[in-house]
N, C-alpha and C positions, 0 to 999 in steps of 0.2 A: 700511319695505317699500313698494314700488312694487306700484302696483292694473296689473294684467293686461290687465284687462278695461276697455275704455270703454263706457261704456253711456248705452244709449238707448232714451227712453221715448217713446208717442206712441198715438193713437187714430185707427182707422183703418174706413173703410168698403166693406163688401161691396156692389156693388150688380149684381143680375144673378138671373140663372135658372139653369136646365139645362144652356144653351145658349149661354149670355154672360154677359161681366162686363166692367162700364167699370172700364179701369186708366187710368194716367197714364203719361205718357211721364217716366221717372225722369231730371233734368239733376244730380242730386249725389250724393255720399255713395258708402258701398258698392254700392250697387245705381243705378249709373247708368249710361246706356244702356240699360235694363231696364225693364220692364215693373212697374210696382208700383202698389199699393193708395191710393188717393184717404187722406190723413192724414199725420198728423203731430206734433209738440211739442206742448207746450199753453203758452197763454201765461202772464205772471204772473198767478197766481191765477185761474186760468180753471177752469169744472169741464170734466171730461171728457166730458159732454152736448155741452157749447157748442162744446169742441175741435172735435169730429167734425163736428158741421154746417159750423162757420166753412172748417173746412180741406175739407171735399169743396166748399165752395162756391168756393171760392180755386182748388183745384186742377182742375173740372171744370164747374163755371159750376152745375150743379146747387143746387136749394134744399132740404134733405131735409124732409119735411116728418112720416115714423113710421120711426121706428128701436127698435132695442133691441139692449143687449150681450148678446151670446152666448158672451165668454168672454175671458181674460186666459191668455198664453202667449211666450215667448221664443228667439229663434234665436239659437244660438251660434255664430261662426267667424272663423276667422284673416283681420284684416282690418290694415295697418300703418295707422294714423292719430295723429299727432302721435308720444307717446310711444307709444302702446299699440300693441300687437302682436295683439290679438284684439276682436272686438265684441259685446255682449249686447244685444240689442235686444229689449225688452220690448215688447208690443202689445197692445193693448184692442181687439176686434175689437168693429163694432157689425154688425149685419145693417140695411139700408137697406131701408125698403120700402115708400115711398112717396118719388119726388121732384116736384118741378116745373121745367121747361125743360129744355135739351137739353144733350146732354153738348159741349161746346165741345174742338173740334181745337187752336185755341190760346189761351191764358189769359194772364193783367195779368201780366207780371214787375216784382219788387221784391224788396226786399233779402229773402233768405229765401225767396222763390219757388225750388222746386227740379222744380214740373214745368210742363212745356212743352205739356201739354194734355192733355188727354183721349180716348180713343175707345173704343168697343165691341167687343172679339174675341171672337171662337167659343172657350170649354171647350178645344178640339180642340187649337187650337194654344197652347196654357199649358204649358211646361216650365219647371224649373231652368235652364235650359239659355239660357231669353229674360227669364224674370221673377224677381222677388225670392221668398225661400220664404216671404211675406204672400199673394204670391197665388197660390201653387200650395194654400197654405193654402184660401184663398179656394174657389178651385177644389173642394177637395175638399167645403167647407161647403155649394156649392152642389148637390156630386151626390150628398149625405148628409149631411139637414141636420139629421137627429137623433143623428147622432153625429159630433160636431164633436169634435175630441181636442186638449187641452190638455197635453199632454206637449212640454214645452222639446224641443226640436233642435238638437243638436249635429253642426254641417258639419267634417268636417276639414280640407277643404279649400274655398275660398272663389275666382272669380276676378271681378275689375272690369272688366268688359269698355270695350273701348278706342274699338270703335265702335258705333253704335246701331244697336239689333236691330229696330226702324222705322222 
């Protein structure tokens, strides 16, 4: 029997207020051209603490320096990649909340780099519609942050947009 599902794991950070949150400019995967969350894979034998620093520093120049997980949850949706026909992408959400230095417009590319930088957007403008559902996620953590909902999401339908939403 052939697996469905390709799946994808990775740890990811929230950083923002009420009123902002630094995403990344997404350059792979299904959410590209899109708006998504500072994170990612972990390396071999990496904990998930280190994932999330290393990758918000790679992906937005940022140094986190207090953090803490607020929760582990999964998007489901029809995505063609290689064989598989759908995607599971599992996420460790940390809450960031403290950094140092500024969020960087463009970052170091290297093999595995999939974002093209960083910046700060208004709440306001965060849809499905521009960003991955990490940061609509996001979005919601930040304007309710005591009831962060861990209930997997299932998309029925899914699209990869062709050109970039910044």
């Amino acid at each position: 029997m052939t697996d469905k599902f390709h799946r994808a794991f990775g740890c990811y950070g929230i950083i923002g207020d009420q009123q902002n949150l630094v995403v990344i400019k997404k350059e792979g995967g299904p959410y590209i051209n899109r708006y998504d969350l500072p994170g990612g894979s972990l390396e071999d034998g990496e904990s998930l603490r280190h994932a999330v620093k290393r990758e918000v520093n790679e992906e937005t120049g940022l140094i986190v320096q207090d953090y803490r997980q607020i929760g582990v949850t999964s998007f489901k949706y029809p995505w063609d990649y290689e064989q598989w026909h759908f995607n599971q992408h599992i996420c460790v959400f940390y809450e960031i909340k403290k950094t140092i230095g500024k969020v960087q417009g463009e970052v170091k590319q290297f093999a595995g780099q999939d974002s093209l930088g960083a910046i700060n957007i208004p709440l306001a403008k965060i849809s499905i519609a521009n960003s991955s559902p990490l940061v609509v996620k996001a979005k919601q953590f930040l304007l309710n942050p005591d009831n962060f909902d861990l209930a997997d999401q299932t998309f029925d339908k899914w699209i990869v947009l062709d050109k970039p939403v910044f």
